[in-house]
PDB file of N, CA, C and O in Angstrom:
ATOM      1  N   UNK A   1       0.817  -1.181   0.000  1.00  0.00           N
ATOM      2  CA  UNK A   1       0.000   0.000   0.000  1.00  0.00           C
ATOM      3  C   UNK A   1       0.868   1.255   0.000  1.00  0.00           C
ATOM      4  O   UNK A   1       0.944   2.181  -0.808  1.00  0.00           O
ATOM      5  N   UNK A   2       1.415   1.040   0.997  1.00  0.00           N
ATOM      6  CA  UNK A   2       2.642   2.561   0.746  1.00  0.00           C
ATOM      7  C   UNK A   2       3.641   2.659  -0.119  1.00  0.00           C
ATOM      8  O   UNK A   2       4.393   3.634  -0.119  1.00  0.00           O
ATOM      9  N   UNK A   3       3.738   1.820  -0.818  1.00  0.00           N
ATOM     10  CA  UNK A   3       4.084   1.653  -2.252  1.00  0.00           C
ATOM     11  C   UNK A   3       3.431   2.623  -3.610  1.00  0.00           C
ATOM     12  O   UNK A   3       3.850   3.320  -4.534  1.00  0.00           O
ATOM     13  N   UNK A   4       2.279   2.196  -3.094  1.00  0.00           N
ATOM     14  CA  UNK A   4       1.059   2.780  -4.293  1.00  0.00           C
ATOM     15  C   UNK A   4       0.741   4.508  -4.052  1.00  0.00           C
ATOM     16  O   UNK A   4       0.148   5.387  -4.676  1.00  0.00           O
ATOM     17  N   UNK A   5       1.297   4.433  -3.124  1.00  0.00           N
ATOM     18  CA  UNK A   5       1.041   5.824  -2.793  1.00  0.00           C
ATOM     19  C   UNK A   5       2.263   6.563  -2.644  1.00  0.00           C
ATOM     20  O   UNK A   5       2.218   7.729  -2.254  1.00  0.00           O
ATOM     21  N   UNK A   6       3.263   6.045  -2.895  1.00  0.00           N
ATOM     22  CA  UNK A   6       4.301   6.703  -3.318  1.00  0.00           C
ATOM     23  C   UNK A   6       4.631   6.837  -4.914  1.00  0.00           C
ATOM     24  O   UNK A   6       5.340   7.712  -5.410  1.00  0.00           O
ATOM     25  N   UNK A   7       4.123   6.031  -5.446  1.00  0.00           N
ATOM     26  CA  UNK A   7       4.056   5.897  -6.715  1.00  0.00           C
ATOM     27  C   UNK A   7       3.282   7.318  -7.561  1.00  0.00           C
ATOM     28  O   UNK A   7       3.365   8.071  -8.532  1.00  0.00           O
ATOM     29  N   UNK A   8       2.490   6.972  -6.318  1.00  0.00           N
ATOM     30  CA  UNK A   8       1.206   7.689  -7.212  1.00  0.00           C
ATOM     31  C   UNK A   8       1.647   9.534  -6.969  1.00  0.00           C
ATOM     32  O   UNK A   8       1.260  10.507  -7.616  1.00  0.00           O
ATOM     33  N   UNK A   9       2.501   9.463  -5.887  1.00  0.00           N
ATOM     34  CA  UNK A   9       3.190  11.048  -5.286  1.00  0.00           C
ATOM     35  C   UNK A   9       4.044  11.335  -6.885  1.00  0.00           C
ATOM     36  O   UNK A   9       3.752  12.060  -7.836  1.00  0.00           O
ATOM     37  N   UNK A  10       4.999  10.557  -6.678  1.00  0.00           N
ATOM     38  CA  UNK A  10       6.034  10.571  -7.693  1.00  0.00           C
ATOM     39  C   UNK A  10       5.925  10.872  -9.237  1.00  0.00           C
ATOM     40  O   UNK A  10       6.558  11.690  -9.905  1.00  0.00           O
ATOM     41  N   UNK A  11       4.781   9.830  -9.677  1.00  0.00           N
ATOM     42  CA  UNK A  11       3.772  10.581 -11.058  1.00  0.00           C
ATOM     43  C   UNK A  11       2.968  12.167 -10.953  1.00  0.00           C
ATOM     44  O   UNK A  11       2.912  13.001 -11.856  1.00  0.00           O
ATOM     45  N   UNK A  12       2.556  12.244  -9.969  1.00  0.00           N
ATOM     46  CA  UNK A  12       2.013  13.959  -9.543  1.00  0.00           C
ATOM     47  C   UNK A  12       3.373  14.830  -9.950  1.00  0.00           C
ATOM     48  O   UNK A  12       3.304  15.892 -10.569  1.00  0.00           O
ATOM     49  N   UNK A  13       4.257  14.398  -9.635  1.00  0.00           N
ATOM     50  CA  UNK A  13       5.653  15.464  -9.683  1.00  0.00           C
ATOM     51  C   UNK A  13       6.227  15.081 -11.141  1.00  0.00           C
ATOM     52  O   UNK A  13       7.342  15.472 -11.487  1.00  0.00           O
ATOM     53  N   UNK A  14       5.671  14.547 -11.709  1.00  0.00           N
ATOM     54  CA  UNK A  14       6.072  14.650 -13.037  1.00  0.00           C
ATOM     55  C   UNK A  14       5.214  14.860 -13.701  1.00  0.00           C
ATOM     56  O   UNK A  14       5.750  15.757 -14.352  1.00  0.00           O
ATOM     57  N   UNK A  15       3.822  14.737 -14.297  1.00  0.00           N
ATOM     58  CA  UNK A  15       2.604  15.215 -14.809  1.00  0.00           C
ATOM     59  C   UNK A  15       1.400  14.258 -13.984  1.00  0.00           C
ATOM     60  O   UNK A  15       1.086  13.068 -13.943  1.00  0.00           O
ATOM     61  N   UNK A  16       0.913  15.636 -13.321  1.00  0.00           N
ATOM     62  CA  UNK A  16      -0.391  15.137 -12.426  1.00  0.00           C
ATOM     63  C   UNK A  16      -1.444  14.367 -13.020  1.00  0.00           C
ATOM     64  O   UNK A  16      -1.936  13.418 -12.410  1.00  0.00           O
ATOM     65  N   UNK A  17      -1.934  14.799 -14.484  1.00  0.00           N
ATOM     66  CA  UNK A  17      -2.615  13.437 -15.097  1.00  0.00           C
ATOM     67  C   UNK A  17      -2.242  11.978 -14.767  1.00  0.00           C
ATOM     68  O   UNK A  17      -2.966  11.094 -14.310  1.00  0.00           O
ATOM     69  N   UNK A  18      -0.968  11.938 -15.100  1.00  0.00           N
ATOM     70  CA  UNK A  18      -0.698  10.137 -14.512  1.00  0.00           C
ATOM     71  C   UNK A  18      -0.616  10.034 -13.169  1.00  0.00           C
ATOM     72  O   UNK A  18      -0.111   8.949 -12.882  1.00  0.00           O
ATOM     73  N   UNK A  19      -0.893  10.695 -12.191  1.00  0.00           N
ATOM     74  CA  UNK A  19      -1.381  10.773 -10.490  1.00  0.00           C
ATOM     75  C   UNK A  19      -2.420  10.151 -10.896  1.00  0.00           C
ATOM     76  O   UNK A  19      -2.632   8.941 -10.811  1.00  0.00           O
ATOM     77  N   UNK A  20      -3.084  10.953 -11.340  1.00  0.00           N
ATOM     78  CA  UNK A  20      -4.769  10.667 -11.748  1.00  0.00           C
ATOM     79  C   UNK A  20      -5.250   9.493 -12.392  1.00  0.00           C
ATOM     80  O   UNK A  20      -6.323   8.912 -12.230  1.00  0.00           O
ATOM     81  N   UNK A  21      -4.423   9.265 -13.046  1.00  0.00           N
ATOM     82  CA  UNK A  21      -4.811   7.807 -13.859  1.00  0.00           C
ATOM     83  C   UNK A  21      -4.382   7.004 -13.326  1.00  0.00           C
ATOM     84  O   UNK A  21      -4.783   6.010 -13.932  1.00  0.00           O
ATOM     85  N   UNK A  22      -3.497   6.540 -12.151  1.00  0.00           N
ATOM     86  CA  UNK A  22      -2.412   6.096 -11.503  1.00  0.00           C
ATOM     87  C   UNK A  22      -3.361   5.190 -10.618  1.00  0.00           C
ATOM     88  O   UNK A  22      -3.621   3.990 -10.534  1.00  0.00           O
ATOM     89  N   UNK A  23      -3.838   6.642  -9.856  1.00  0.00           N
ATOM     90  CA  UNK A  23      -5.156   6.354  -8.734  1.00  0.00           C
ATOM     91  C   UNK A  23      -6.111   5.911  -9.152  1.00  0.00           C
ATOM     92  O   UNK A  23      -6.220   4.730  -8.821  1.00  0.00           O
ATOM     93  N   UNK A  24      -6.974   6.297  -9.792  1.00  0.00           N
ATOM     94  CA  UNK A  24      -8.147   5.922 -10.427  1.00  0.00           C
ATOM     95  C   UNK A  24      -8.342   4.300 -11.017  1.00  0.00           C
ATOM     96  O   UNK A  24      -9.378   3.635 -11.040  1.00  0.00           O
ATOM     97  N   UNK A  25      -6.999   3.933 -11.467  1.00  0.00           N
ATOM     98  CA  UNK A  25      -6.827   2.530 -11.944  1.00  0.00           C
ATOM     99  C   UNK A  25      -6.597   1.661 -11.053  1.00  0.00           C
ATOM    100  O   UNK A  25      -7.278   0.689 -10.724  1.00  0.00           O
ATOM    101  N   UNK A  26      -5.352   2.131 -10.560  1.00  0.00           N
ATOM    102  CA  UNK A  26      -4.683   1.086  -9.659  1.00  0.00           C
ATOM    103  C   UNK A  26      -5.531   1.109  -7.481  1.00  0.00           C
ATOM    104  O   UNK A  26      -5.982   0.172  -6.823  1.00  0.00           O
ATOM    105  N   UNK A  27      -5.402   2.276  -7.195  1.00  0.00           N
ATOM    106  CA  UNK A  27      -5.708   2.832  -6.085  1.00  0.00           C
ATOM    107  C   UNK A  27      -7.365   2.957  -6.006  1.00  0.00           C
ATOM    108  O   UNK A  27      -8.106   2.495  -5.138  1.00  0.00           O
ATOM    109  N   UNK A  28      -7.663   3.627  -7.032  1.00  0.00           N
ATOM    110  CA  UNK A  28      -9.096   3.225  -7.203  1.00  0.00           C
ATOM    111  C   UNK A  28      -9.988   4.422  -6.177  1.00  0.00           C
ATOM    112  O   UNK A  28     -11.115   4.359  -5.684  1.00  0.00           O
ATOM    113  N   UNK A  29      -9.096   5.322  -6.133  1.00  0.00           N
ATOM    114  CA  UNK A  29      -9.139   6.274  -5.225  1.00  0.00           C
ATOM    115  C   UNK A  29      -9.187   8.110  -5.791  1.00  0.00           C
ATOM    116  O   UNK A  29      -8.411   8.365  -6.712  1.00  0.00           O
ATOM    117  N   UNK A  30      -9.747   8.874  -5.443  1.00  0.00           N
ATOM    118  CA  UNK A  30      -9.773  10.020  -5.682  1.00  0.00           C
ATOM    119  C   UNK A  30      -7.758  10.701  -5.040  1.00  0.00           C
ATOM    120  O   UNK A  30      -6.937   9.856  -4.683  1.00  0.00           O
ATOM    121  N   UNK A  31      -7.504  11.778  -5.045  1.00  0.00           N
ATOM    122  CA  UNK A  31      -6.344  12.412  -4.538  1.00  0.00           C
ATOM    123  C   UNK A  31      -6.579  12.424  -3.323  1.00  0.00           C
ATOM    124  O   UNK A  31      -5.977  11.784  -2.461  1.00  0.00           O
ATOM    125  N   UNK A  32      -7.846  13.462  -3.121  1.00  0.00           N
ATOM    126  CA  UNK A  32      -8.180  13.492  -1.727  1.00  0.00           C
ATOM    127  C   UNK A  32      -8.618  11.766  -0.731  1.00  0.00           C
ATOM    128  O   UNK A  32      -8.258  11.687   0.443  1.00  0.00           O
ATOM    129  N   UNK A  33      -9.236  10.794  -1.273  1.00  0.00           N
ATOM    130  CA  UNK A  33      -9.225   9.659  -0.721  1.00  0.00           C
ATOM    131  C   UNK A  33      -7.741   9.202  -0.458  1.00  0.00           C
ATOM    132  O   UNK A  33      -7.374   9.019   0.703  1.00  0.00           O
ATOM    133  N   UNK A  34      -7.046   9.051  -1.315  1.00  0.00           N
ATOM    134  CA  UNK A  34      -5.356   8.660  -1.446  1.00  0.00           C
ATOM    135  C   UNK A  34      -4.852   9.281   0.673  1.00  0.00           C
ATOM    136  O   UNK A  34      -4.583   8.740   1.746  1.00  0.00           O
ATOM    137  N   UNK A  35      -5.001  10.559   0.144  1.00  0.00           N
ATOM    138  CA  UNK A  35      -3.815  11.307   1.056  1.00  0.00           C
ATOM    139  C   UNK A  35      -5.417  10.671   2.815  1.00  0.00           C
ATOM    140  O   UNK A  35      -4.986  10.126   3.832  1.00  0.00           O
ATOM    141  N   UNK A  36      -6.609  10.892   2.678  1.00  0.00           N
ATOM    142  CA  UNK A  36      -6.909  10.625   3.769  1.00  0.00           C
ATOM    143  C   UNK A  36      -6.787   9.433   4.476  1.00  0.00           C
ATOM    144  O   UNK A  36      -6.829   9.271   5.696  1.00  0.00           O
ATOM    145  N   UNK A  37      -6.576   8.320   3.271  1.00  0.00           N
ATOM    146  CA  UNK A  37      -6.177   6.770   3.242  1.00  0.00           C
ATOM    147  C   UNK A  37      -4.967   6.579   4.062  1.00  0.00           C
ATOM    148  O   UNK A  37      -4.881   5.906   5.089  1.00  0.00           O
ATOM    149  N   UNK A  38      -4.061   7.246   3.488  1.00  0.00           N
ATOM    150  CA  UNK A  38      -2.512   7.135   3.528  1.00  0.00           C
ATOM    151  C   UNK A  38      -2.502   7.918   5.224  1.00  0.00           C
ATOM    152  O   UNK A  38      -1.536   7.506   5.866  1.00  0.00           O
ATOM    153  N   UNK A  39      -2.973   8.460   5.645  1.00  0.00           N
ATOM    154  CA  UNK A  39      -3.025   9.615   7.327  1.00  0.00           C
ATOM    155  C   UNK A  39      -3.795   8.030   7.971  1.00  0.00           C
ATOM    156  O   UNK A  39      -3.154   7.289   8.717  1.00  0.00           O
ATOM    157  N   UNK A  40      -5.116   7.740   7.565  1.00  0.00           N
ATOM    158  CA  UNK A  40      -5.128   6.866   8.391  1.00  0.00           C
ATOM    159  C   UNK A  40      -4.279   5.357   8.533  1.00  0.00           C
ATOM    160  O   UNK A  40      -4.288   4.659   9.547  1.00  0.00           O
ATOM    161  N   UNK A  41      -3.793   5.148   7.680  1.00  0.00           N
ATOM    162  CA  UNK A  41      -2.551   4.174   7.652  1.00  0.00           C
ATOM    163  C   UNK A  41      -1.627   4.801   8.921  1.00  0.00           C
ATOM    164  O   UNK A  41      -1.419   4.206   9.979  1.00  0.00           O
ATOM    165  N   UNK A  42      -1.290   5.694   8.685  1.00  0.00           N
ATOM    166  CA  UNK A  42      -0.100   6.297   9.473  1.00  0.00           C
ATOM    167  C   UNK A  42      -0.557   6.361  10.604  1.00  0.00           C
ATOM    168  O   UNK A  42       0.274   6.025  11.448  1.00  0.00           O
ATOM    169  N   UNK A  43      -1.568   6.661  11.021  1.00  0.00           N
ATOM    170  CA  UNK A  43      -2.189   7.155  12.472  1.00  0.00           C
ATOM    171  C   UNK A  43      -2.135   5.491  12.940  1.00  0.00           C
ATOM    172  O   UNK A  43      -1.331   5.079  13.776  1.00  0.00           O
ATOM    173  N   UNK A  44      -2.949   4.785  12.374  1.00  0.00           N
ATOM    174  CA  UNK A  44      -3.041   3.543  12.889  1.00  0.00           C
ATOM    175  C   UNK A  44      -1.528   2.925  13.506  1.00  0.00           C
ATOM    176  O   UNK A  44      -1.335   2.802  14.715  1.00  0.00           O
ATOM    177  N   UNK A  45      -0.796   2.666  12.756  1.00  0.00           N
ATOM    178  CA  UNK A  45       0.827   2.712  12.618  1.00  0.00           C
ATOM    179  C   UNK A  45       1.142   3.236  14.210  1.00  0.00           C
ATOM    180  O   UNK A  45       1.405   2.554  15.200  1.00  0.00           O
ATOM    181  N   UNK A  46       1.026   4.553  14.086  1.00  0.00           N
ATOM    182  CA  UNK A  46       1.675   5.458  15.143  1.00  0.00           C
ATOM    183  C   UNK A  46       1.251   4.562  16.135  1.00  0.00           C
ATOM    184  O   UNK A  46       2.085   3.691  16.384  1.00  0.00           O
ATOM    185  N   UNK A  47       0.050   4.502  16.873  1.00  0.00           N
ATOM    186  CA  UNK A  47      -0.733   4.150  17.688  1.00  0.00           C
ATOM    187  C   UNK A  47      -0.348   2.652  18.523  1.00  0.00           C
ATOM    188  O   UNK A  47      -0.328   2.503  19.745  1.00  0.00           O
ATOM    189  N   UNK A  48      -0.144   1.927  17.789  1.00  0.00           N
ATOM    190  CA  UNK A  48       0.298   0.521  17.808  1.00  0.00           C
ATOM    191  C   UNK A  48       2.087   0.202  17.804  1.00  0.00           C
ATOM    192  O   UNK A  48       2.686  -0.859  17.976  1.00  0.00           O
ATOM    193  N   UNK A  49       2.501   1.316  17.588  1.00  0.00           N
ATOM    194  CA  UNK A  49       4.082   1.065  17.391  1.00  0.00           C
ATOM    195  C   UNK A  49       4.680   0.718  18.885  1.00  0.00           C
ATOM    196  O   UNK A  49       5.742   0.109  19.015  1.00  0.00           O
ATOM    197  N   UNK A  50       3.944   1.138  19.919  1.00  0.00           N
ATOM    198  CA  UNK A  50       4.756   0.100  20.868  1.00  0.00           C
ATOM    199  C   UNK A  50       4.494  -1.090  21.265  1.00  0.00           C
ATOM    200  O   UNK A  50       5.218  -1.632  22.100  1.00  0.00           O
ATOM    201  N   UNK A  51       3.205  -1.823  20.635  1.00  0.00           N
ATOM    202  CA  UNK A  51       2.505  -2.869  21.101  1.00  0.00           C
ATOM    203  C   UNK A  51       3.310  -3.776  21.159  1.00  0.00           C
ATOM    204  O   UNK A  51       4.165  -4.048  20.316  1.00  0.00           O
ATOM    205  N   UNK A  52       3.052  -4.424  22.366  1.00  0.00           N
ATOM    206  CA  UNK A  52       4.349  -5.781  22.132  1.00  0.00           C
ATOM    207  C   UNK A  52       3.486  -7.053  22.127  1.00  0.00           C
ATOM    208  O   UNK A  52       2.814  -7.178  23.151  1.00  0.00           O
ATOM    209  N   UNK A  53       3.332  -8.152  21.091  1.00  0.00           N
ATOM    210  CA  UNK A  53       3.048  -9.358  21.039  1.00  0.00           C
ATOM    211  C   UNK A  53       3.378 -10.360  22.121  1.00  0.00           C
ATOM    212  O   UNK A  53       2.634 -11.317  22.337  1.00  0.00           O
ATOM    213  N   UNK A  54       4.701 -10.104  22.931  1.00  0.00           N
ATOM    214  CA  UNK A  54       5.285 -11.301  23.634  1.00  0.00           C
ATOM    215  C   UNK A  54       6.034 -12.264  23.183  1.00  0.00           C
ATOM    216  O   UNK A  54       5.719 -12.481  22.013  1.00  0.00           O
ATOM    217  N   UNK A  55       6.935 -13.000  23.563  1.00  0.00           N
ATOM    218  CA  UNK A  55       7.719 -13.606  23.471  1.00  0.00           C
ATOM    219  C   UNK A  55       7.520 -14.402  22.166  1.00  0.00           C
ATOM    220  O   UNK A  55       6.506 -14.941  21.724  1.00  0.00           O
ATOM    221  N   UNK A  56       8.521 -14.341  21.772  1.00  0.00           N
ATOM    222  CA  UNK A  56       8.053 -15.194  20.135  1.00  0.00           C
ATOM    223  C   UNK A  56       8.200 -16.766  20.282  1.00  0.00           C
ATOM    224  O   UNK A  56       8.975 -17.235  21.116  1.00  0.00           O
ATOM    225  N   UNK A  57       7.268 -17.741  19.267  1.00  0.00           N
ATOM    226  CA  UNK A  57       7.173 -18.825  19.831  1.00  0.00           C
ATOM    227  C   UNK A  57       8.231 -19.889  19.005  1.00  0.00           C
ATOM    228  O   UNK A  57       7.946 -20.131  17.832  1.00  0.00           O
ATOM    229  N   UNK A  58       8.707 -20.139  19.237  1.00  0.00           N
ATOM    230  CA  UNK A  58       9.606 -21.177  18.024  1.00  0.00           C
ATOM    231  C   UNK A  58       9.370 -22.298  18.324  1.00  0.00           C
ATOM    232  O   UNK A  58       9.313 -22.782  19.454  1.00  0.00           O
ATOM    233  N   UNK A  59       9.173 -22.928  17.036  1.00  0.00           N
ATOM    234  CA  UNK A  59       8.877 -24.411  17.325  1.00  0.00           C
ATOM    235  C   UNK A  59      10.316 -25.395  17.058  1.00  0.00           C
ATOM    236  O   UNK A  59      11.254 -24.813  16.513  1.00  0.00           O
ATOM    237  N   UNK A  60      10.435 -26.340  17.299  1.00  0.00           N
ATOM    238  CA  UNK A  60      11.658 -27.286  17.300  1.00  0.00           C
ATOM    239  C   UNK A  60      11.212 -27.692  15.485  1.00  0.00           C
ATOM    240  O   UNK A  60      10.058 -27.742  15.059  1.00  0.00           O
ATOM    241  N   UNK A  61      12.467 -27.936  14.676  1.00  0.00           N
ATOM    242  CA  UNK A  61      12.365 -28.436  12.937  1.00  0.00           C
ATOM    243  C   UNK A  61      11.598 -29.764  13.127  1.00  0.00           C
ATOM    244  O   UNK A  61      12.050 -30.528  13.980  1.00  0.00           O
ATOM    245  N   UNK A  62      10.830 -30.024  12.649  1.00  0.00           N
ATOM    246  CA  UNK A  62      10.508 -31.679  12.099  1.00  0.00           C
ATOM    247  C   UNK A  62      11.824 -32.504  11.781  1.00  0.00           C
ATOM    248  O   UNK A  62      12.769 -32.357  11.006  1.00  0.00           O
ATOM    249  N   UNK A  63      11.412 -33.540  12.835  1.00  0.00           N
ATOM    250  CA  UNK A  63      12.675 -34.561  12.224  1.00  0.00           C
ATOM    251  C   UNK A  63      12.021 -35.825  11.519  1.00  0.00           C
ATOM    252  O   UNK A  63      12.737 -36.688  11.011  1.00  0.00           O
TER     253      UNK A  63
END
């Protein structure tokens, strides 16, 4: 996802039509959907970045 939306930044800075066609095809998204998409990605992100799962579980290989 933050892929697609860097993509889609990067075409804006070279001719904003292919932003537009970029989104619309691939993203499936208006500009303004894109950037409110992309804030709530980030917010979510922020929010959760200290969550800790706990001890990780490893299992022994199959013999």
């Amino acid at each position: 996802m933050m892929l697609a939306h860097e993509v889609s930044a990067t075409l804006d800075l070279q001719d904003s039509s292919l932003g537009d066609v970029f989104r619309a095809h691939i993203l499936t998204e208006t500009e303004a959907e894109t950037e409110a998409e992309l804030l709530r990605w980030l917010e979510r992100a922020a929010t959760f970045r200290g969550h800790d799962f706990g001890p990780a579980d490893y299992a022994a290989p199959a013999k």
